[in-house]
Structures are given as structure tokens and as C-alpha cells.
C-alpha positions as CSV (number, residue, x, y, z in Angstrom):
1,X,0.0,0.0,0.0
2,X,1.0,3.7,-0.2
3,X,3.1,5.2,1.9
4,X,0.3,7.6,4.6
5,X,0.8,11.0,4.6
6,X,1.0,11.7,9.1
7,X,-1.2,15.0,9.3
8,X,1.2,16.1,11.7
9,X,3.5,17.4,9.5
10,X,1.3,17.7,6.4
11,X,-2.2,20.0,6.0
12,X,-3.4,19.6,2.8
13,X,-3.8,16.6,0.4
14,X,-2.7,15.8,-3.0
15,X,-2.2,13.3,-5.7
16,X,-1.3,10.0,-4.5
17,X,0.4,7.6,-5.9
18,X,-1.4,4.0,-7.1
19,X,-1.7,2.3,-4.0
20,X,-0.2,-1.3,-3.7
21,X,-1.2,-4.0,-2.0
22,X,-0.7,-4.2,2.2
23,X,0.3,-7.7,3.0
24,X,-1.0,-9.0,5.9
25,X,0.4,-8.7,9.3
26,X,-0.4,-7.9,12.9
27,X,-0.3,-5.0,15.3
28,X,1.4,-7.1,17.9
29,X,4.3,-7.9,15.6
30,X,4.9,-3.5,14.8
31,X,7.0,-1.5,16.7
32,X,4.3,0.9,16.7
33,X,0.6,1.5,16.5
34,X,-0.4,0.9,13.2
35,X,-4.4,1.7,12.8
36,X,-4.2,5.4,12.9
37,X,-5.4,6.0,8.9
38,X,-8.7,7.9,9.0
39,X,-10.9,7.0,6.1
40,X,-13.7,9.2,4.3
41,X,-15.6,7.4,1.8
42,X,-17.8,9.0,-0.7
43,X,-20.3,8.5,-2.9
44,X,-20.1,11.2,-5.9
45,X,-23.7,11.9,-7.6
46,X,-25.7,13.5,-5.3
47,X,-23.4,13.6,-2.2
48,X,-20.2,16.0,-3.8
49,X,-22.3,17.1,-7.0
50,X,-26.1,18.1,-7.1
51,X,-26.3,16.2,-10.3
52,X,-25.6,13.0,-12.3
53,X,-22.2,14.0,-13.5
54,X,-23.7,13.0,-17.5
55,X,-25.7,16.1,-17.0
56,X,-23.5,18.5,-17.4
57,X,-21.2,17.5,-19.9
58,X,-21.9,14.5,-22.0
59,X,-25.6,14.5,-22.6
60,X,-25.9,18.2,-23.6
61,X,-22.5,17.2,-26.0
62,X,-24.8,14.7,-27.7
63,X,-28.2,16.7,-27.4
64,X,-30.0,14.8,-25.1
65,X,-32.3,15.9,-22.4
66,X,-31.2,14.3,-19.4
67,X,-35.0,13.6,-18.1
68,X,-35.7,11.7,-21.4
69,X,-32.3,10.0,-21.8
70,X,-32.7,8.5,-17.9
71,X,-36.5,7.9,-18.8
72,X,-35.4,5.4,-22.2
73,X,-32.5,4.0,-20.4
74,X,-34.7,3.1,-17.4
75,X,-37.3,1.3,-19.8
76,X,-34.8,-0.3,-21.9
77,X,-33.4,-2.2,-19.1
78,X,-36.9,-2.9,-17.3
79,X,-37.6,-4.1,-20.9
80,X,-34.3,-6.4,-22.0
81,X,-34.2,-7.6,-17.6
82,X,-30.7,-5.8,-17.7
83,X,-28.6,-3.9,-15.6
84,X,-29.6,-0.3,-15.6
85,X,-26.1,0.9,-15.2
86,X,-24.4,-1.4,-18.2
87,X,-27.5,-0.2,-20.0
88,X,-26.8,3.6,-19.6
89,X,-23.0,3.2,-20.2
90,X,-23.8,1.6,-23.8
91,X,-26.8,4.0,-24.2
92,X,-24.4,6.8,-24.4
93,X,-22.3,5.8,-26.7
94,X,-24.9,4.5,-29.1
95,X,-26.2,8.4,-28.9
96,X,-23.2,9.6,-29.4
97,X,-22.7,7.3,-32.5
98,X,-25.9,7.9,-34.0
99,X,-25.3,11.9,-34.3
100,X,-21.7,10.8,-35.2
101,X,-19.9,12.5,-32.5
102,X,-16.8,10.9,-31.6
103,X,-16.0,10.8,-27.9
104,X,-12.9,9.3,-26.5
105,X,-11.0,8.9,-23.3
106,X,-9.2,11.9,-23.5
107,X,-12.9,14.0,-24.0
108,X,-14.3,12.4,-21.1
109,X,-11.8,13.5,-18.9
110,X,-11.7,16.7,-20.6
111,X,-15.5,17.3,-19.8
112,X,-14.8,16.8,-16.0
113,X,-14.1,20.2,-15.5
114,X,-17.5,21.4,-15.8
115,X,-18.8,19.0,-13.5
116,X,-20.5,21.3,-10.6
117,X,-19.7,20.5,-6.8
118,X,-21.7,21.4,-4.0
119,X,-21.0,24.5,-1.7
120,X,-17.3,24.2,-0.1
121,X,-16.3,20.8,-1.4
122,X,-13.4,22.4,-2.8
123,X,-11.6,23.7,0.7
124,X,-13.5,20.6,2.3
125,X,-9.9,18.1,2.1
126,X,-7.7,20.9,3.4
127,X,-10.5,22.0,6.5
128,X,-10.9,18.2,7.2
129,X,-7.2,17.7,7.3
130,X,-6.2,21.2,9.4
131,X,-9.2,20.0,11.8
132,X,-7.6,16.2,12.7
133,X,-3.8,18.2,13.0
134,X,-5.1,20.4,15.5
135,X,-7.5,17.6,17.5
136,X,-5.2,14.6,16.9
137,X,-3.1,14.0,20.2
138,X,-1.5,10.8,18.7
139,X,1.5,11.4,16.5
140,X,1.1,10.3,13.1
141,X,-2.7,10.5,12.2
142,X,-3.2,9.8,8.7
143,X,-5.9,11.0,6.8
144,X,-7.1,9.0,3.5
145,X,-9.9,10.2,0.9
146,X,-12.0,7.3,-1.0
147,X,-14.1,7.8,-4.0
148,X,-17.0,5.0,-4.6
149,X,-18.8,5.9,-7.6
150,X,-21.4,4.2,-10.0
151,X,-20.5,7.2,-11.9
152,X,-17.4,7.0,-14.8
153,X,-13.8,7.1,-13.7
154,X,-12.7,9.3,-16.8
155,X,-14.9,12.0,-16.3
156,X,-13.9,12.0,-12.1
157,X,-10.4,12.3,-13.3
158,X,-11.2,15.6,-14.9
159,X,-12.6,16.9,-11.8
160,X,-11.3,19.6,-9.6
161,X,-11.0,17.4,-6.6
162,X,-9.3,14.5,-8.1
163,X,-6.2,14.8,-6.6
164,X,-7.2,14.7,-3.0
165,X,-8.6,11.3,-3.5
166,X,-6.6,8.7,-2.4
167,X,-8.0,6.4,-4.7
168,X,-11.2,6.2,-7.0
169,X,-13.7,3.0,-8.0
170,X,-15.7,4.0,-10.5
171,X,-17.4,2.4,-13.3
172,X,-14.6,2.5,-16.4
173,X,-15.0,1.6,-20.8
174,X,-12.8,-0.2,-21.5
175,X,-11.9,1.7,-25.2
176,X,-10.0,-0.2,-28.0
177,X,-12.2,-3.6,-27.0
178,X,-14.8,-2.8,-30.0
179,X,-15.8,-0.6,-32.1
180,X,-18.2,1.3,-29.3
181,X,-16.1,1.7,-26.1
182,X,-16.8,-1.1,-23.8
183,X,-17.7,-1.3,-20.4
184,X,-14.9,-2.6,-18.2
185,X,-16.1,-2.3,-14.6
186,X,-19.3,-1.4,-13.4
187,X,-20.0,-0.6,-9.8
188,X,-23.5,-1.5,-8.7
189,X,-25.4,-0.3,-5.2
190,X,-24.5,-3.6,-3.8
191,X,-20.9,-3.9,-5.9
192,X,-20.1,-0.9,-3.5
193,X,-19.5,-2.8,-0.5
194,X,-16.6,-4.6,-1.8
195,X,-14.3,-1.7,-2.0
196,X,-14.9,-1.0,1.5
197,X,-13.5,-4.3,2.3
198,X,-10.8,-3.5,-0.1
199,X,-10.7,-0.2,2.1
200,X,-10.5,-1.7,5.4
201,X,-7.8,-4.7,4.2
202,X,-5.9,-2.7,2.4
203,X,-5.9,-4.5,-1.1
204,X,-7.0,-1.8,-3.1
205,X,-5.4,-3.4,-6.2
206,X,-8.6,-4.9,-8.2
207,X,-6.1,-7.5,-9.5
208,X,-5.9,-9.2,-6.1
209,X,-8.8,-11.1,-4.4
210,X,-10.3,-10.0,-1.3
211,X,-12.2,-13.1,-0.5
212,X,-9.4,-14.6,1.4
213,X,-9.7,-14.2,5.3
214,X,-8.2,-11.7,7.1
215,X,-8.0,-11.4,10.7
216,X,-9.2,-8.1,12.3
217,X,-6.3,-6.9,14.0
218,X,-4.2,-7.2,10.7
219,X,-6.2,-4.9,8.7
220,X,-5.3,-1.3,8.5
221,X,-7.7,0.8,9.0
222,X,-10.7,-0.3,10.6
223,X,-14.7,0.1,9.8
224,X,-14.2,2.0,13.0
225,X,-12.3,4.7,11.4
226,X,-14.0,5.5,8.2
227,X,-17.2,7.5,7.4
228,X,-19.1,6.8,4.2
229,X,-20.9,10.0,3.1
230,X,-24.3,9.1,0.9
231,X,-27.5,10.6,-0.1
232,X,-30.2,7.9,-0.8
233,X,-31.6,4.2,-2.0
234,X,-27.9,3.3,-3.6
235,X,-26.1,4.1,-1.0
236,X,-28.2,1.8,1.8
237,X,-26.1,-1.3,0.9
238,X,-22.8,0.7,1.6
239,X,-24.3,2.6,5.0
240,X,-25.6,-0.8,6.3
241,X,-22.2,-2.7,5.5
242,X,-20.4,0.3,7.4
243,X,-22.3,0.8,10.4
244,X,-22.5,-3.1,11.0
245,X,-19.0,-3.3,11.2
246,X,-18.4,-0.8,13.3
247,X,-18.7,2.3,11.1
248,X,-20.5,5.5,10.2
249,X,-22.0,7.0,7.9
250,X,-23.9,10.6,6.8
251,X,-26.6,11.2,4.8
252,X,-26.7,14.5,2.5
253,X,-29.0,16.1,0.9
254,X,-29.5,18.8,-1.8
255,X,-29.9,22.2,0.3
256,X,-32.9,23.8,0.2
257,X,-34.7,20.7,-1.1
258,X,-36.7,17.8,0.5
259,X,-35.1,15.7,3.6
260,X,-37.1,12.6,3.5
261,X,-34.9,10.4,2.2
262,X,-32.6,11.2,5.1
263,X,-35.1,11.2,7.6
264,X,-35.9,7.8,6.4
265,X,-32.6,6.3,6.5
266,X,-31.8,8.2,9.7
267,X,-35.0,7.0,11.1
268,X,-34.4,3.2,9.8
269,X,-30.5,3.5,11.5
270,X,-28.5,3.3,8.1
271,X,-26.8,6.9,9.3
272,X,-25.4,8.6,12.4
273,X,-26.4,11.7,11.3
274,X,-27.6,13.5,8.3
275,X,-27.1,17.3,6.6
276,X,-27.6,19.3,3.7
277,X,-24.9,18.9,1.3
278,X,-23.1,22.1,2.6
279,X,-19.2,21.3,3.0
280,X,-18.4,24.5,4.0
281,X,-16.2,24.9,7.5
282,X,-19.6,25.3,10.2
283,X,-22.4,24.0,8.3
284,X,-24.5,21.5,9.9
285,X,-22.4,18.6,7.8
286,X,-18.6,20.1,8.9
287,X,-20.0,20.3,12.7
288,X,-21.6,16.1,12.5
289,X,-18.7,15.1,10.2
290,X,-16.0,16.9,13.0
291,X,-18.2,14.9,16.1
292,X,-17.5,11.6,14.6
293,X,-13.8,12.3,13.8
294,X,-13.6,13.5,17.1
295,X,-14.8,10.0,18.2
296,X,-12.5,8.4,15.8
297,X,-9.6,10.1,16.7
298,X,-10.4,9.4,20.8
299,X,-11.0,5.6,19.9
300,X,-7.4,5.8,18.1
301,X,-5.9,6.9,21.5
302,X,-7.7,4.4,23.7
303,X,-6.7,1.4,21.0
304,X,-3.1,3.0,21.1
305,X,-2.5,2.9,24.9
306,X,-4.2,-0.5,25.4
307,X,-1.5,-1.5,22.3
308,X,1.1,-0.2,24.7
309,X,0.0,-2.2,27.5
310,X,-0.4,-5.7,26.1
311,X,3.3,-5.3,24.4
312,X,4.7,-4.2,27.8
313,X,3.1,-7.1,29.1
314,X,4.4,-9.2,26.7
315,X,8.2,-8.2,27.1
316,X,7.9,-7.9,31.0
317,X,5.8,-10.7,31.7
318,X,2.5,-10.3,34.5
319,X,5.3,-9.1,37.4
């Protein structure tokens, strides 16, 4: 895996490098306290943009109305019993085709810079990380940023925030495979959940299996310490699988506009808390996202000094 960046010598975040692998290995056998990496997991559409990320860039390149390209998608793959997201991620490219505009990896990512974010997204990764340095009373606090999207990798990659994610899973075409680009990963509601594992074990490459066991004091960053952030029905699988393992998560929604589907998943325990997609430094989300951190990072001290005392147990023996 990547080398972690401590927050105490480091405020802000940038591009990491592709993260490798973590074999496995235990606390007891470290000459230090090794869970002290702070995950923040996010979904994208609808919980860092307002909008289906298509909207802004694609679909208007192609002239189509978003309402009644998500309307024909939708019955195309009620119709054929497929999966709605393969079905969009051909039906956009047969569009495209059909008005013959040629759109290639390179435009995608390209068209990421239009993509709109919510109010203070931007600053969020640098208030975030100035708020752990200043709380964090254990040396070497690390802070990660995860991207879980059923949304497209190459139009992420042309987004402002890009680089302070630690890593992205998105869905991805897969380009010279035909003659239309190709789907080559698609991340379902459900399909979510195993990058969390991948998350919490530390094998973020998708070439390696993550079936194999793993015992819980070998993986490196515990449910414990990460917060998914989500804002409705797709995210419930993800929420669930955090929360029963020990994690958290917040539910967002557009501000100004209806609650209810927070209420709903507050109300049916799939979030700690929930907030208007505000990310700027006092809004209702920066104060519940802060409260939790601030439990994360006490639970990190408490795991740390109960660390020290079973190893000076072990080298001095019960006298």
C-alpha cells in the first residue's frame, strides 16, 4: 500500500500515488501503533455534485435531455431484464454514435471540468485535514480520501477534486475492446460494498482477491475509522455494511430541497447523522462530520494505549 501521509506534518492533500497492496500482518508484531489512517468514503452523484455527473457534460455534447435520456434508459433495461447501469454506459455511446460524434477517453476526462460541486467541497480536504492536525493528540494520524462511484472514472479524473482522492472505484469503458467503447467495470449499489472491504484490508489493487480471510487486527484501517458519506436508496447497501461493522455514515441532501430520504434512513438506523450537502467549515455537515472524527480520533488513543500495555506485558511478563 502507499506510503500515509502523518497530518502532523502535512495539511493539505494531493495526488497519490497508485496504492499497492498491504500484506497481511499484525499489530502485535509493529514497533508501533499501526491503525491510525482515517478513512472518508464518498459517494459522488448526489453527495459532492447536485447532479448526475452526464448532465453536465456529455448528454448536452450529444443533445439529449437528461429527463428523457434517464427515462429510455430506465425502460430499456426494465424491458431487455438488464442492468440499468451497463445499459446507460452503452446508451451513451450509441447516442453519441448515431449523431456521429466521436468521444474518446481523452474528452471524457476533458468534460470533468464542468462538473459542478456542492458549496465548499473544494476547501472541504484541506479544513478536514487542518481539523484532525489540530484535534489529533496521537503522533502520526493519517488522513485517506475514497471515492465510490457508479458514476465514470474518466470524467472523475477531470474533476477539480481529483487529486485529493486517495484512490477512485468507479465504473470505467474499456476503449480499443470494439468498435463502441466497452464497459470494463461497473460498480452497482450492492458492488459498493466490496471496496470498503478492499478499504479496510488494504488491497486496493482490483487485481488481487479480497475473499481470502483476514484477521481483524491485521487490517489497516478499521470500519471504526471511516465514514461513508451518501445521499439515498444506492447508498443503503454501503451505510448498512459500514455501520455493521463498526462504522458511520452521513446522509446529504441537496440544500434547500426535501429531507425525506434522510429522515428515512436516519430513522431506519442506516446513518449517524444526516445534513444538507453544505461542505463549508460550520455548516450542519462540517459540525456532525467533525463529532464523529472527534470519536475516531479518541478511539485511536484508547486502542493506542491499550496497544502499549499488552506489548509491555508481553516483554515484562505479569510481574
Amino acid at each position: 500500500m502507499a506510503e500515509q501521509t502523518s497530518l502532523r506534518s502535512s495539511r493539505g492533500s494531493g495526488a497519490s500515488p497508485k496504492p499497492q497492496a498491504a500484506g497481511p500482518s499484525t499489530s502485535a508484531s509493529k514497533s508501533s501503533f499501526g491503525k491510525k489512517t482515517i478513512a472518508l468514503v464518498y459517494d459522488f452523484d448526489g453527495t459532492l455534485s447536485p447532479r448526475p455527473m452526464q448532465e453536465y457534460t456529455f448528454l448536452p455534447k450529444i443533445g439529449e435531455d437528461p429527463k428523457t435520456f434517464w427515462r429510455e434508459c430506465n425502460r430499456i433495461a426494465r424491458e431487455q431484464e438488464a442492468d440499468p447501469l451497463i445499459t446507460y454506459m452503452h446508451l451513451m455511446y450509441q447516442k453519441a454514435k448515431a449523431r456521429n460524434v466521436r468521444i474518446d477517453r481523452a474528452d471524457l476526462v476533458a468534460l470533468g471540468r464542468d462538473v459542478e460541486l456542492f458549496p465548499g467541497v473544494e476547501a472541504w480536504f484541506g479544513e478536514i485535514a487542518e481539523y484532525i492536525r489540530i484535534r489529533a493528540e496521537s503522533q502520526g494520524v493519517a488522513l485517506r480520501h475514497y471515492l465510490i462511484s457508479s458514476g465514470l472514472v474518466e470524467i472523475i479524473e477531470g474533476t477539480r477534486i481529483r487529486p485529493h482522492f486517495h484512490n477512485v472505484f468507479a465504473s470505467e469503458y474499456w476503449f480499443e475492446a470494439y468498435d463502441l467503447p466497452y464497459p470494463k467495470r461497473v460498480i452497482t449499489d450492492t458492488g459498493k460494498t466490496q471496496y470498503l472491504f478492499r478499504i479496510n484490508k488494504g488491497i486496493e489493487s482490483l487485481g488481487q482477491s479480497i475473499n481470502e480471510h483476514m484477521p481483524e487486527d491485521a487490517r489497516p484501517i478499521p470500519f471504526s475509522n471511516m465514514i461513508y458519506f451518501g445521499d439515498g436508496d444506492t447508498d443503503v447497501p454501503s451505510m448498512a455494511v459500514m455501520r455493521k461493522n463498526g462504522g458511520h455514515a452521513i446522509a446529504v441532501h441537496t440544500p434547500g430541497k426535501s429531507r425525506t430520504k434522510c429522515v428515512d434512513l436516519f430513522k431506519a438506523g442506516r446513518c449517524d447523522f444526516f445534513a444538507p450537502a453544505d461542505y463549508r467549515r460550520g455548516s450542519e455537515l462540517f459540525r456532525r462530520t467533525t463529532l464523529l472524527i472527534d470519536r475516531i480520533l479518541a478511539n485511536i488513543r484508547l486502542e493506542e494505549e491499550a496497544w502499549r500495555l499488552r506489548r509491555g506485558i508481553e516483554r515484562k511478563g505479569a510481574d
